[in-house]
LOSE-610111 format. One record per residue: residue number from 0; residue in three letters; chain; x, y, z of N, C-alpha, C in turn. Coordinates in pm, whole numbers, plus 32768, in hexadecimal, padded with zeros to 4 digits. Layout:
<vexses>
NUM, ALA, A, X, Y, Z, X, Y, Z, X, Y, Z
...
</vexses>
This chain:
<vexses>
0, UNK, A, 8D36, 8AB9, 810C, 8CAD, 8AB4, 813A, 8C4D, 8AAB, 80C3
1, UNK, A, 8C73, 8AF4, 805C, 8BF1, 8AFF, 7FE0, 8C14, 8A76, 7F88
2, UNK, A, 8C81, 8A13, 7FA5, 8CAC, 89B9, 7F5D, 8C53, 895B, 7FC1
3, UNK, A, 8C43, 895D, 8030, 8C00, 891B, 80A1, 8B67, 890E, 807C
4, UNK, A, 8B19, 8975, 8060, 8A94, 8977, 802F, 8A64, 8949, 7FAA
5, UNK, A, 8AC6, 894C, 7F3A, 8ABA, 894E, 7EEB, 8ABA, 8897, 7E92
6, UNK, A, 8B1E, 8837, 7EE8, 8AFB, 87CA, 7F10, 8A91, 879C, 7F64
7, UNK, A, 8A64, 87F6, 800B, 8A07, 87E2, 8026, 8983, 87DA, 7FEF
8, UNK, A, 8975, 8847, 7F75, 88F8, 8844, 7F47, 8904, 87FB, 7E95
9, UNK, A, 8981, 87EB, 7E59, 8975, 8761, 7E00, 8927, 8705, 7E4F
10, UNK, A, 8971, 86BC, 7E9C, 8935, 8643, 7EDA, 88B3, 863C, 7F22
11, UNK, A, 8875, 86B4, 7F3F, 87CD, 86C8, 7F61, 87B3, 869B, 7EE6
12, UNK, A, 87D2, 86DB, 7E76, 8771, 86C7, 7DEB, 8798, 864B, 7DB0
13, UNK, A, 87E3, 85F0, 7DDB, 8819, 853D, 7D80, 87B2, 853B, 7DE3
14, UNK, A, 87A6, 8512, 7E63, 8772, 8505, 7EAB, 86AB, 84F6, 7E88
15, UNK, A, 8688, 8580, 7E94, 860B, 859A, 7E5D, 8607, 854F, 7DED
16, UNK, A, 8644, 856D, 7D90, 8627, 8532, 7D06, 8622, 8474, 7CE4
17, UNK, A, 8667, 844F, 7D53, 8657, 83B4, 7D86, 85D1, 83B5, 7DA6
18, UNK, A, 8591, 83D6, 7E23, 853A, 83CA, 7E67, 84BC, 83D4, 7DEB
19, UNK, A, 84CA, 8429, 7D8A, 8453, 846A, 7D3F, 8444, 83C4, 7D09
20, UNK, A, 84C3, 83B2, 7CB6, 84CF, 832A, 7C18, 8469, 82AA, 7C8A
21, UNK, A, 84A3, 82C6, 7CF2, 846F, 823A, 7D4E, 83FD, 821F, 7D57
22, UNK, A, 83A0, 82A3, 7D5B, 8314, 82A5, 7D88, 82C7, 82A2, 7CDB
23, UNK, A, 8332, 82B6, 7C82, 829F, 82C7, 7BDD, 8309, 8231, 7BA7
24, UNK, A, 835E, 81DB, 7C04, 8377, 814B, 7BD0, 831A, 8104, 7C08
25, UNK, A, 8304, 8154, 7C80, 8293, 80E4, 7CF8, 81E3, 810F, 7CB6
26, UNK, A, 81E1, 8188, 7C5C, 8158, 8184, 7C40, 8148, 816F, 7BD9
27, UNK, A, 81A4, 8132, 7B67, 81B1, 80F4, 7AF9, 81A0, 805A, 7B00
28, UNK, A, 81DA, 802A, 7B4E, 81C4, 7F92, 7B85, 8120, 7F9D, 7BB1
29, UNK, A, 8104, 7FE4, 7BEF, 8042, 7FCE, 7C42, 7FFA, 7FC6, 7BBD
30, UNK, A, 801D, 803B, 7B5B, 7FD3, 8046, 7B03, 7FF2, 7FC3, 7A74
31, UNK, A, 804C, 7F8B, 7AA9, 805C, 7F2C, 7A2F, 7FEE, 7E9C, 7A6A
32, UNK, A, 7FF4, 7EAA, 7B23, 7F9E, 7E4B, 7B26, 7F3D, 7E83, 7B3D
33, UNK, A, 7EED, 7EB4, 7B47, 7E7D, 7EDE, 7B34, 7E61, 7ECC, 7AB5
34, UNK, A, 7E93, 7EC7, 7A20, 7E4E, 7EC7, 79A9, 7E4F, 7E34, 79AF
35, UNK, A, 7E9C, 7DDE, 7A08, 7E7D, 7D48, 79FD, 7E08, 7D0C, 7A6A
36, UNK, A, 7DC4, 7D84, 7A77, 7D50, 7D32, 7B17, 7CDA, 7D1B, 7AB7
37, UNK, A, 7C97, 7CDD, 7AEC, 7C01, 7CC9, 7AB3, 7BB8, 7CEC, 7B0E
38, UNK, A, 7BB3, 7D18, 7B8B, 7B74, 7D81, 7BD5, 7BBC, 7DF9, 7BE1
39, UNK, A, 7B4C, 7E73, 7BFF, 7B8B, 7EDD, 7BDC, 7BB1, 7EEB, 7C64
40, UNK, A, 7BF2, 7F81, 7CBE, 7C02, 7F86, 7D37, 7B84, 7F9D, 7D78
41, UNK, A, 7B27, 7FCC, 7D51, 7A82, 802C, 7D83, 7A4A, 7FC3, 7DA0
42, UNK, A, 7A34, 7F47, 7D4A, 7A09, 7EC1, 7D58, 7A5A, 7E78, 7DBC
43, UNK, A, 7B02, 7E7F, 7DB2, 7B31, 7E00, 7E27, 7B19, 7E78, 7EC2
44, UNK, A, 7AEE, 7F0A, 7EBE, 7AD5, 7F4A, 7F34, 7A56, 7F5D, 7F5A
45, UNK, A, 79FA, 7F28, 7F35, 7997, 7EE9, 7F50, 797B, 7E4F, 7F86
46, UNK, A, 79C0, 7E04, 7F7D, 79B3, 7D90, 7F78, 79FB, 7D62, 800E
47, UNK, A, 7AA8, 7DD4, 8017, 7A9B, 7DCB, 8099, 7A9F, 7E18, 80F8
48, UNK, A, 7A54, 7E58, 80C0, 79FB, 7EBF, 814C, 7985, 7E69, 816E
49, UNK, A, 7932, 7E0B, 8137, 78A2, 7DC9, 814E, 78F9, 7D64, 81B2
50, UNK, A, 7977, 7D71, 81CE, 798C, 7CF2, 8215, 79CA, 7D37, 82B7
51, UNK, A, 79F9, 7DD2, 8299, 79F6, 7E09, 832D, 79A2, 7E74, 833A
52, UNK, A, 791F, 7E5E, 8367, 7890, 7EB4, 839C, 78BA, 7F48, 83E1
53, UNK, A, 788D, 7FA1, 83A6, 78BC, 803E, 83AC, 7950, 8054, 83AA
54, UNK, A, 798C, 8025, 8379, 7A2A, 8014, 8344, 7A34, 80B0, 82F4
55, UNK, A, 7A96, 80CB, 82EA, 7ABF, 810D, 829C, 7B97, 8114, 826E
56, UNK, A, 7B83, 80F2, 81DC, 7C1B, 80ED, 81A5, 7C4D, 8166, 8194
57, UNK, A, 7CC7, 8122, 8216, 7D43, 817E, 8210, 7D97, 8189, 81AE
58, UNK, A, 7DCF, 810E, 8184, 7E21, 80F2, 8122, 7DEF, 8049, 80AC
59, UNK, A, 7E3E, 806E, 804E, 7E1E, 7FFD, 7FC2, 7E56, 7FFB, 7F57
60, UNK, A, 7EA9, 7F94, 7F52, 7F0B, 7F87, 7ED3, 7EBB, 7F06, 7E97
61, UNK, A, 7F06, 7EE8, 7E21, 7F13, 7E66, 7DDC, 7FB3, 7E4D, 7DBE
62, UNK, A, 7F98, 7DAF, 7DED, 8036, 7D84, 7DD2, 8026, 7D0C, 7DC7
63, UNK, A, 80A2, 7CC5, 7D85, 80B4, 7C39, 7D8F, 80BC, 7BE2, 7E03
64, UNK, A, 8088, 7B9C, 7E2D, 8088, 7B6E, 7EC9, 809E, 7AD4, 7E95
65, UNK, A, 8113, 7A7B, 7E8D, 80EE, 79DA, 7E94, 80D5, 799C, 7E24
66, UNK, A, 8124, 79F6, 7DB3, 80AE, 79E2, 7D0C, 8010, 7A15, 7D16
67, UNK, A, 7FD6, 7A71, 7D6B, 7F70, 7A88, 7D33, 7F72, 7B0E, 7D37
68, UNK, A, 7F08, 7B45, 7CED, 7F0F, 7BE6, 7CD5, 7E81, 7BEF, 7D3A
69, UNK, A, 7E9B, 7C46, 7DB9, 7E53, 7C77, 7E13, 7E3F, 7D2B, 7E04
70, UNK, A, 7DDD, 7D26, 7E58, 7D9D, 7D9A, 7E85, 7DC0, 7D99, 7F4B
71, UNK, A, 7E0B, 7DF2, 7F6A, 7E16, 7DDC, 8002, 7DFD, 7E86, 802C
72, UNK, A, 7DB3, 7E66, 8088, 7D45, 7ED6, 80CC, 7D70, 7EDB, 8175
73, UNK, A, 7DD5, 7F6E, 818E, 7DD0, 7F20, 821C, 7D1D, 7FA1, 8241
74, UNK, A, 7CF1, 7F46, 828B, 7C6F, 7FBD, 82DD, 7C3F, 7FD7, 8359
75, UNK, A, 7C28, 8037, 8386, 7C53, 8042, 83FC, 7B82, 806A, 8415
76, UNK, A, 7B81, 8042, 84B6, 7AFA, 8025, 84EB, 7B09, 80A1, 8561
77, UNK, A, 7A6A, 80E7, 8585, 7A4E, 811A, 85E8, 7A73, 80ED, 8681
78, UNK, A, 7AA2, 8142, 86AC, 7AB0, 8103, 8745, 7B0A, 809F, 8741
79, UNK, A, 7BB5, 8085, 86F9, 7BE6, 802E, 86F3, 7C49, 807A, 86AE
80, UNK, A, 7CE1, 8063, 8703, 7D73, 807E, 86B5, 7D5D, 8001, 865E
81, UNK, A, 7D62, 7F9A, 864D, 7D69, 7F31, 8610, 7D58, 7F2C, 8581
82, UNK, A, 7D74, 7F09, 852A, 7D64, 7F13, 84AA, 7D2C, 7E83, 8457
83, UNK, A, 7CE8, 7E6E, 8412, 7CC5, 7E15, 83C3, 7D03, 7E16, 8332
84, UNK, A, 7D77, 7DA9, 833F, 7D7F, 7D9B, 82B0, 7D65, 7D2D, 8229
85, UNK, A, 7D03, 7D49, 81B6, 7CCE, 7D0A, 8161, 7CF6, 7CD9, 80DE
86, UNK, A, 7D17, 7CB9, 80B9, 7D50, 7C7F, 8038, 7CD0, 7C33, 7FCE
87, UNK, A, 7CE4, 7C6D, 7F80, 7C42, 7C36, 7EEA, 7CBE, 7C1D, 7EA0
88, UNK, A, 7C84, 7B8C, 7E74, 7CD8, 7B6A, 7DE4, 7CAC, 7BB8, 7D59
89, UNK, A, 7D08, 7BF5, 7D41, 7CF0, 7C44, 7CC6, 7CC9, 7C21, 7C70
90, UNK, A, 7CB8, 7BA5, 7C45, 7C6A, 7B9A, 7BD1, 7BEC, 7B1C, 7BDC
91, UNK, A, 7BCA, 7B11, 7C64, 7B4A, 7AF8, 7C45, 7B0C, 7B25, 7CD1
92, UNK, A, 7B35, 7B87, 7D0E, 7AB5, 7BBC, 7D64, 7AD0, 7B8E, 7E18
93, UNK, A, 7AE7, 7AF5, 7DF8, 7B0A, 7AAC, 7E66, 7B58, 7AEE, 7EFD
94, UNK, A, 7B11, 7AFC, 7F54, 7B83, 7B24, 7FDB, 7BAD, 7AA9, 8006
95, UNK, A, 7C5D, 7AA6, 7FDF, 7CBB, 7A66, 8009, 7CBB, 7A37, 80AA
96, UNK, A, 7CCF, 7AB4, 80F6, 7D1C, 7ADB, 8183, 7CF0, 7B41, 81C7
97, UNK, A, 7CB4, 7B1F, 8252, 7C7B, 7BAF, 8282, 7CD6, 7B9A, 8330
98, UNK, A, 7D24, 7BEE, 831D, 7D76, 7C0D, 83D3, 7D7A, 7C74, 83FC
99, UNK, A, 7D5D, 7C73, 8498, 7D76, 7CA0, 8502, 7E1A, 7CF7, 84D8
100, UNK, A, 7E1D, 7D63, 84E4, 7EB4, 7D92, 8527, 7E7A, 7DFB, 8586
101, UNK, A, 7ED6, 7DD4, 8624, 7ECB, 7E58, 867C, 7F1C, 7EC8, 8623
102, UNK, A, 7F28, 7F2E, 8681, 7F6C, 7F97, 866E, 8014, 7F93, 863F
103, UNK, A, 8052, 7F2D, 86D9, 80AE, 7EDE, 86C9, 80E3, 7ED1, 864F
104, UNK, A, 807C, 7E5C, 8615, 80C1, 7E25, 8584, 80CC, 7E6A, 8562
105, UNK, A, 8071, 7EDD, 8539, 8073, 7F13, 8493, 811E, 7F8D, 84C3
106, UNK, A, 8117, 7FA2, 852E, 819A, 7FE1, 8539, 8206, 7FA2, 8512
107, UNK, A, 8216, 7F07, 851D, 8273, 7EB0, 8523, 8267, 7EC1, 8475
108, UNK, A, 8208, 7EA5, 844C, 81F8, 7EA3, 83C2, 822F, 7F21, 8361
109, UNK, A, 8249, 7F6D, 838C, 8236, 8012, 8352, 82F1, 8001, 8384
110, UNK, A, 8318, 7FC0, 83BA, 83AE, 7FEF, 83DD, 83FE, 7F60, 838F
111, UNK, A, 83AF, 7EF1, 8342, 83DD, 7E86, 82FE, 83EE, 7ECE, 8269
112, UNK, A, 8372, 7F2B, 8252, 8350, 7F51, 81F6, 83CE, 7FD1, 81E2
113, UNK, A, 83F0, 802E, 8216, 8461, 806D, 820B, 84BC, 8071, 81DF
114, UNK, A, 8505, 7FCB, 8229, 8585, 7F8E, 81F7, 85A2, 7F69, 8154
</vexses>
């Protein structure tokens, strides 16, 4: 039994200790593009919030999208599951892409994103 736990709780901690490296590889990558944007995030979250009226951002990364370095904003509106999501080209200001996702998607989205 104590040989039983004692593997059980090695493998919690490989485990944990995976999960940790994953999340400061994934905020090492944001932050490497971010020193390559020519807008900052305050500026590309401004830019698309002026494009959904009393909006407010839920979520916002920067990533490579297609060869370009974006700003993607999903934001979510009063009186509406629905979400608006925005994309500003990072280095000159420009909004790319502004969509509609119901609720739906972004679930569909959040379980692509998982895998």
């Amino acid at each position: 039994m104590k040989t039983k736990n004692i593997v059980y709780s090695l493998l919690t901690a490989v485990l944990l200790a995976a999960g940790v490296a994953g999340c400061a590889t994934k905020e090492k990558k944001e932050a490497s593009l971010e020193a390559q944007a020519k807008i900052t995030r305050a500026d590309a979250e401004k830019i698309a919030l002026a494009k959904v009226p009393d909006g407010k951002i839920k979520s916002g990364e920067i990533e490579n999208e297609k060869g370009k370095l974006i700003w993607s904003f999903d934001i979510a509106t009063p009186g509406t599951k629905d979400i608006t999501e925005v994309n500003v080209d990072a280095m000159t200001g420009q909004v790319i892409a502004v969509d509609k996702e119901t609720a739906a998607d972004e679930k569909k989205e959040e379980g692509k994103e998982k895998k």
